[in-house]
DRENSE-480297 format. One record per residue (C-alpha): x, y, z; residue in one letter. Coordinates in pm, 1 decimal, padded with zeros to 6 digits. Example, Ala and Ser with C-alpha at 12.3 -4.5 7.8 and 13.67 -1.06 7.14 Angstrom:
REM DRENSE-480297
(rec (01230.0 -00450.0 00780.0) A),
(rec (01367.0 -00106.0 00714.0) S),
REM end
This chain:
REM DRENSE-480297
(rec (12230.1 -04504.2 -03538.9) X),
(rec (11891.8 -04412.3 -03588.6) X),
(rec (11623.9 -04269.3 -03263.2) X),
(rec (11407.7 -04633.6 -03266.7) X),
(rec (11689.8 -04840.9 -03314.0) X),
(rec (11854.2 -04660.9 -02983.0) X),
(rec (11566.5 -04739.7 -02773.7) X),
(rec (11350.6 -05023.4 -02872.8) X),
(rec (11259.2 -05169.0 -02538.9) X),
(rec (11127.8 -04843.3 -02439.6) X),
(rec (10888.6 -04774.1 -02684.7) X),
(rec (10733.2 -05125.7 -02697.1) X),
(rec (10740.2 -05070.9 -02285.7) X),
(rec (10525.1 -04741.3 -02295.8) X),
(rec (10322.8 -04906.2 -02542.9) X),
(rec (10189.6 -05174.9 -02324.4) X),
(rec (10152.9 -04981.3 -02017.1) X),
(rec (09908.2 -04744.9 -02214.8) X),
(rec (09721.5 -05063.8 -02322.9) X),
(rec (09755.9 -05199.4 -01973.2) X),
(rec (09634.2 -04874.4 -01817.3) X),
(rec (09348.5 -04836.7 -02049.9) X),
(rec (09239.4 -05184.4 -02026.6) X),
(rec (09220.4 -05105.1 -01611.8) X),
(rec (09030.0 -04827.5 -01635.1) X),
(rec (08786.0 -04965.3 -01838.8) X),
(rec (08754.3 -05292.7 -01627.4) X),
(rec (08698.7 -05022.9 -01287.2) X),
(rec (08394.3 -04824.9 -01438.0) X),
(rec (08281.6 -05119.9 -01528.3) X),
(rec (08306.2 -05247.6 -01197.4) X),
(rec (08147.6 -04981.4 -01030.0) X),
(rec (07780.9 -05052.5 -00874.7) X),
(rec (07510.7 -04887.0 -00995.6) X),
(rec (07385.1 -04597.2 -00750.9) X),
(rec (06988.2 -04691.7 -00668.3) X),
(rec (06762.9 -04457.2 -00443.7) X),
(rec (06733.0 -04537.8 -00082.3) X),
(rec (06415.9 -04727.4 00003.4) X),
(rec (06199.6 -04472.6 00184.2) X),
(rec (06169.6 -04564.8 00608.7) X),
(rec (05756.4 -04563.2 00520.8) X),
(rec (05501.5 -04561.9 00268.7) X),
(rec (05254.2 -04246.4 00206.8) X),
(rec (04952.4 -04270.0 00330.4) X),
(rec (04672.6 -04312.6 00077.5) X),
(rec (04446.1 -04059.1 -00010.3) X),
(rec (04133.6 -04035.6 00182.4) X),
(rec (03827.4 -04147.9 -00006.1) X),
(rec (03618.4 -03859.0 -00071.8) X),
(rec (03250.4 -03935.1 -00049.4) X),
(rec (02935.6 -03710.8 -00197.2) X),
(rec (02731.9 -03495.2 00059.6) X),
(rec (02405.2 -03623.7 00151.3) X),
(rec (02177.8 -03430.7 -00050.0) X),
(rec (01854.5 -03284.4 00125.9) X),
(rec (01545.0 -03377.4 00016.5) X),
(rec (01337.0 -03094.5 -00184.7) X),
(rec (01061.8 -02941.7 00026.7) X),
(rec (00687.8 -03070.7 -00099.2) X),
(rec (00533.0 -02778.7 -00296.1) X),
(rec (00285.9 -02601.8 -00082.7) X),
(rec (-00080.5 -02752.0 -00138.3) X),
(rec (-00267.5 -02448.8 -00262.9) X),
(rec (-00585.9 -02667.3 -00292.7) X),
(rec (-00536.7 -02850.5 00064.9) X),
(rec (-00835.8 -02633.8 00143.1) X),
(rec (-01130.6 -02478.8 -00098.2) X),
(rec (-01168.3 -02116.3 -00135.6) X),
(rec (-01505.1 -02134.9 -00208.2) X),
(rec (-01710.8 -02349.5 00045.1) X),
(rec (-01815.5 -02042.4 00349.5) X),
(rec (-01689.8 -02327.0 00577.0) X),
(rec (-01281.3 -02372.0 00500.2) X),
(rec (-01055.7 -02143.1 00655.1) X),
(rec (-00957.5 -02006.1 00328.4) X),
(rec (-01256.4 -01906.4 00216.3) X),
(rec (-01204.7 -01601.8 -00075.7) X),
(rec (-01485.9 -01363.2 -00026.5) X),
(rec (-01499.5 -01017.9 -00189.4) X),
(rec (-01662.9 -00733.9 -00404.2) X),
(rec (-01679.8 -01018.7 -00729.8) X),
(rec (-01712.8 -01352.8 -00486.8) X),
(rec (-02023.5 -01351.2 -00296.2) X),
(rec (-02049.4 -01612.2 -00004.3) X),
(rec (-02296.0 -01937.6 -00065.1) X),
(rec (-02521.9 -01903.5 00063.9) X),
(rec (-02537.7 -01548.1 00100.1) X),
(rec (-02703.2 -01526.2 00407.6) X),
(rec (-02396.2 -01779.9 00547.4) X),
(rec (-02368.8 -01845.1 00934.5) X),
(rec (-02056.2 -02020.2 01071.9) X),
(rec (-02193.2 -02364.8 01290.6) X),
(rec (-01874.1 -02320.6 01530.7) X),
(rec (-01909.6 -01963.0 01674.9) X),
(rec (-01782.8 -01942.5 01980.2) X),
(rec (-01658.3 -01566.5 02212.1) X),
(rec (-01285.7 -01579.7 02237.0) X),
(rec (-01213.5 -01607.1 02628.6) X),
(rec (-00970.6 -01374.9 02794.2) X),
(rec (-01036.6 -01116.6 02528.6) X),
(rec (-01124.3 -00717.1 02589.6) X),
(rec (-01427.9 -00760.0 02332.4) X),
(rec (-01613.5 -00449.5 02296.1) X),
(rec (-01949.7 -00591.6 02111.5) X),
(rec (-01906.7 -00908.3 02274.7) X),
(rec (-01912.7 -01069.8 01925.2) X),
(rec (-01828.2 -01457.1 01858.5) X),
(rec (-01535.1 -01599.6 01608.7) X),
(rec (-01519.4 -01965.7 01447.8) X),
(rec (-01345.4 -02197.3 01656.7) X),
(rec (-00987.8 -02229.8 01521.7) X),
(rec (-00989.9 -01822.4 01479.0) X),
(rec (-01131.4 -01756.7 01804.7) X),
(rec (-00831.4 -01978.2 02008.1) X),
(rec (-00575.9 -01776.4 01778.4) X),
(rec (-00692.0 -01447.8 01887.5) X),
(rec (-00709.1 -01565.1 02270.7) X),
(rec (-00361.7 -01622.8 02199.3) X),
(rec (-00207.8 -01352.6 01952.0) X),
(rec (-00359.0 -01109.2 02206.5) X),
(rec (-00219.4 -01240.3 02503.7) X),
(rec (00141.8 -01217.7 02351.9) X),
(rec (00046.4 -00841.9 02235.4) X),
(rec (-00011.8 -00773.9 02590.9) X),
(rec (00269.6 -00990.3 02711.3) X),
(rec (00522.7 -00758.6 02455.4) X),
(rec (00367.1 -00434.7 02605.7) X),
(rec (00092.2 -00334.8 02348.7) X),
(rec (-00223.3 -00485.0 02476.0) X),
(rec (-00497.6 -00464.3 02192.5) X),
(rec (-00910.8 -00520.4 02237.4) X),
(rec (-01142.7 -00668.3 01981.7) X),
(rec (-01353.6 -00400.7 01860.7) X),
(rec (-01558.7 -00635.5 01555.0) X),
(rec (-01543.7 -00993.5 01496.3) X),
(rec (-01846.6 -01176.5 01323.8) X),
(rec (-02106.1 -01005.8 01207.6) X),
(rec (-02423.3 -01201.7 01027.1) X),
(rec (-02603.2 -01138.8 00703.0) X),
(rec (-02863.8 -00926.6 00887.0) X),
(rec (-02637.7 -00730.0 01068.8) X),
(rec (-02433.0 -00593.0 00772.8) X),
(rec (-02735.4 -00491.5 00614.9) X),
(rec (-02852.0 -00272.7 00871.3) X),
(rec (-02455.4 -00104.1 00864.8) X),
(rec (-02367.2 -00123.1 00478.5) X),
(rec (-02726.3 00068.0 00459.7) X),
(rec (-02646.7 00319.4 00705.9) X),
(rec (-02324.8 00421.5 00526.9) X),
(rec (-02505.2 00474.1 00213.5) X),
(rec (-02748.3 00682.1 00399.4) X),
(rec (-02449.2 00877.9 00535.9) X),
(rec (-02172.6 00871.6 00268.0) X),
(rec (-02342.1 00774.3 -00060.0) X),
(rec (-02333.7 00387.3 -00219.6) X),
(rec (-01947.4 00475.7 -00415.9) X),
(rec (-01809.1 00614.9 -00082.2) X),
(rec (-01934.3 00350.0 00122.7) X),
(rec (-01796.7 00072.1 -00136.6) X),
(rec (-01454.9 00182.9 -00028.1) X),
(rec (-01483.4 00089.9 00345.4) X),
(rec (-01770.3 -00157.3 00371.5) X),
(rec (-01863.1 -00447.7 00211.5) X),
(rec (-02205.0 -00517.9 00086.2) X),
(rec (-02458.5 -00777.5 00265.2) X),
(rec (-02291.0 -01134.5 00156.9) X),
(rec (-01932.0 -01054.5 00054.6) X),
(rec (-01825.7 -00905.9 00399.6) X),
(rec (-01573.4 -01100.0 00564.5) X),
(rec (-01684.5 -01073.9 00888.2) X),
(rec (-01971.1 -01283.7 00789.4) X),
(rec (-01714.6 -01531.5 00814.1) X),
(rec (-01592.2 -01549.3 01131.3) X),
(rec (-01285.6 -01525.8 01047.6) X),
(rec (-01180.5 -01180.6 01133.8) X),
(rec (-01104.9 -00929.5 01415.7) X),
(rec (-01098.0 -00609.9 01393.3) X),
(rec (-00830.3 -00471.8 01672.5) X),
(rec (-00771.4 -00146.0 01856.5) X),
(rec (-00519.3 -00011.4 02149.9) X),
(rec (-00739.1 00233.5 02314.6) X),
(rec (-00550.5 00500.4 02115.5) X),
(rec (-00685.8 00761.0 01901.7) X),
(rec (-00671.3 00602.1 01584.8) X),
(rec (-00961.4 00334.6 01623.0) X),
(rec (-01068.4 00243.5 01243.6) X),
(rec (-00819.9 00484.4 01095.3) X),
(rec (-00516.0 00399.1 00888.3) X),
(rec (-00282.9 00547.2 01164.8) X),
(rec (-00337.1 00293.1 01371.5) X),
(rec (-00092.5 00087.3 01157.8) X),
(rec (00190.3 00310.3 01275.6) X),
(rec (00107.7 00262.1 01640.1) X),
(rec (00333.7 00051.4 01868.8) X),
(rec (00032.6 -00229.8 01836.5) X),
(rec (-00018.8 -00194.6 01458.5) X),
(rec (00362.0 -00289.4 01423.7) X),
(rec (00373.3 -00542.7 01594.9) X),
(rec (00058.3 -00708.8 01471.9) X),
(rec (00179.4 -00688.5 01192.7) X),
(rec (00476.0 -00836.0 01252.1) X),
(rec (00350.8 -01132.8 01449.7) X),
(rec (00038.4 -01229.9 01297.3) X),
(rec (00114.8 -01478.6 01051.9) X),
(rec (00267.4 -01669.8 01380.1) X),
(rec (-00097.4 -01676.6 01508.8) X),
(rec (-00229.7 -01796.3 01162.9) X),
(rec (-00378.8 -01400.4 01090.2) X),
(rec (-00276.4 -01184.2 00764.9) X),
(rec (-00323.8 -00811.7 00720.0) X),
(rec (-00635.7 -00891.9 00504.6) X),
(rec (-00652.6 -00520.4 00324.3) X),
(rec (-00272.1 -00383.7 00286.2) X),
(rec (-00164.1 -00105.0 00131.5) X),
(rec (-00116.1 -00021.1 -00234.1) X),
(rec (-00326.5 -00312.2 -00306.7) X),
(rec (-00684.8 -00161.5 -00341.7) X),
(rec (-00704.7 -00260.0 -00668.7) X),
(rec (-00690.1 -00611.5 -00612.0) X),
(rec (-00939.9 -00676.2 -00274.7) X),
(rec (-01126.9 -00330.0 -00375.1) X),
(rec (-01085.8 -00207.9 -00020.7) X),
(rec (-00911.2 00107.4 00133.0) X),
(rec (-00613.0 -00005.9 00333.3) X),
(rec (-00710.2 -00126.3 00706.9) X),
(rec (-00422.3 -00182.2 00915.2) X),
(rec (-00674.3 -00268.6 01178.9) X),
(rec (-00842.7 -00564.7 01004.0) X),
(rec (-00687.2 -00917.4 01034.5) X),
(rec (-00819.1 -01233.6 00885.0) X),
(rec (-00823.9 -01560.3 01009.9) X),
(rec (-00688.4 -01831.5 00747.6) X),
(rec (-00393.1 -02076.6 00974.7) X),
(rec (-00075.6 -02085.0 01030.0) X),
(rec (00047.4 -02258.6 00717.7) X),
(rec (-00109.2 -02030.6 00499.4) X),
(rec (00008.6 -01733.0 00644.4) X),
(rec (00334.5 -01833.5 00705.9) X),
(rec (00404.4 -01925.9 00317.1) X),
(rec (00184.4 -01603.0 00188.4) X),
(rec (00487.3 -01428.1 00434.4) X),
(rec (00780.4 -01593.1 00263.3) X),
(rec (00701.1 -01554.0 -00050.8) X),
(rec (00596.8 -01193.3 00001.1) X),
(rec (00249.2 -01241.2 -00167.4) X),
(rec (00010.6 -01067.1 00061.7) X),
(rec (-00344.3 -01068.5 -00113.2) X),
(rec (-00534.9 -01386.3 -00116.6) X),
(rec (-00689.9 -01266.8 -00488.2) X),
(rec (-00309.7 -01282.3 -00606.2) X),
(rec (-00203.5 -01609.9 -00403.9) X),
(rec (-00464.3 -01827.2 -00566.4) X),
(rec (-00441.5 -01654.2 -00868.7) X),
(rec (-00792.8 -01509.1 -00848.1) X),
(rec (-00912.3 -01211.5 -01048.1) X),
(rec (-00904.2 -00869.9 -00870.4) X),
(rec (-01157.5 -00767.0 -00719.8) X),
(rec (-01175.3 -00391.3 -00737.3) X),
(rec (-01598.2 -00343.7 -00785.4) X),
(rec (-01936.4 -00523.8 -00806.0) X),
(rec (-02009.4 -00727.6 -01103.8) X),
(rec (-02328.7 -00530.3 -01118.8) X),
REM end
């Protein structure tokens, strides 16, 4: 008798339990839940909202023409070898002497300059290096009488290094102070490396005052350097001529240099 005819039952048997067992497994998977991520306890917070930094406004342009530098009368009056004033023979109508003040000629200033020196040399003397006008204005007639005596003494090209001629001084103005410490460099350029001379020069432009003839710049105001000699032209003015590190008035209102006479 053949294998499959001995055991018939049996192999139809195994048969159906594969089909069975198949069938089963199939039916579990797909049974089975799908696995889904666990809802999170809280939400993230939202990003911040980022907002633009205020931006500053730009600074107004400093006002080179707020005041003329021509009339004798403004504060920023140009006067030198090729810009005589007008009228030549120019007197100030607000001279007054600056109170408080060692003044050894006992010579007047305009108004606004003569309440800046009261006060630029009371902080001198306050920081330890008291100073004492020793020339403030000087009129038409005056200047004369010393430009003359130079040439006299030094001849006309000497004197045109050091002294203005009658009507383009400065101190016609009455806008400038000469200033000295009792030392031994009165009207000398050593006096710029004196304890005062620093620290006038330093501090002026706080008291409206700029170093009127610096050094290396004779070519432009056509003066020798004088550490000594300060000019008068406010407190805005000097403080922007100090941060942008322009220190001739020729060159700040674009003027032409002034290094001789016309004639």
């Amino acid at each position: 008798m053949a294998y499959s005819e001995r055991f018939p039952v049996t192999r139809v048997s195994l048969a159906v339990a594969l089909i069975v067992g198949v069938t089963a497994g199939l039916t579990a998977c797909a049974a089975e839940p799908a696995k889904t991520a666990k809802p999170t306890s809280q939400a993230p917070d939202p990003e911040p909202t980022r907002t633009a930094e205020p931006t500053k406004p730009a600074e107004p342009a400093f006002d080179k023409t707020a005041h003329s530098v021509d009339d004798p009368m403004s504060i920023w009056v140009v006067s030198n070898k090729l810009r005589p004033l007008n009228p030549i023979d120019f007197e100030a109508s607000d001279l007054v002497i600056p109170a408080g003040v060692e003044n050894e000629f006992n010579q007047p200033l305009r108004e606004p300059a003569a309440r800046a020196a009261e006060a630029m040399t009371a902080a001198a003397a306050d920081a330890g290096v008291p100073v004492r006008i020793i020339s403030a204005y000087r009129d038409y007639g005056t200047q004369v009488a010393l430009y003359n005596s130079y040439v006299a003494r030094d001849g006309q090209a000497a004197a045109d290094t050091y002294s203005a001629r009658p009507g383009h001084s400065e101190h016609q103005t009455g806008l400038v102070i000469d200033l000295d410490d009792h030392g031994s460099c009165y009207l000398m350029g050593c006096f710029g490396e004196t304890p005062a001379g620093k620290w006038l020069a330093e501090h002026a432009a706080e008291y409206g005052f700029i170093v009127r003839y610096p050094e290396g710049k004779e070519a432009i105001t056509g003066f020798m350097p004088e550490p000594w000699h300060f000019r008068y032209v406010g407190p805005e003015l000097a403080a922007e001529m100090r941060s942008t590190g322009i220190v001739t008035l020729e060159e700040f209102f674009d003027l032409p240099a002034a290094p001789g006479y016309a004639e």
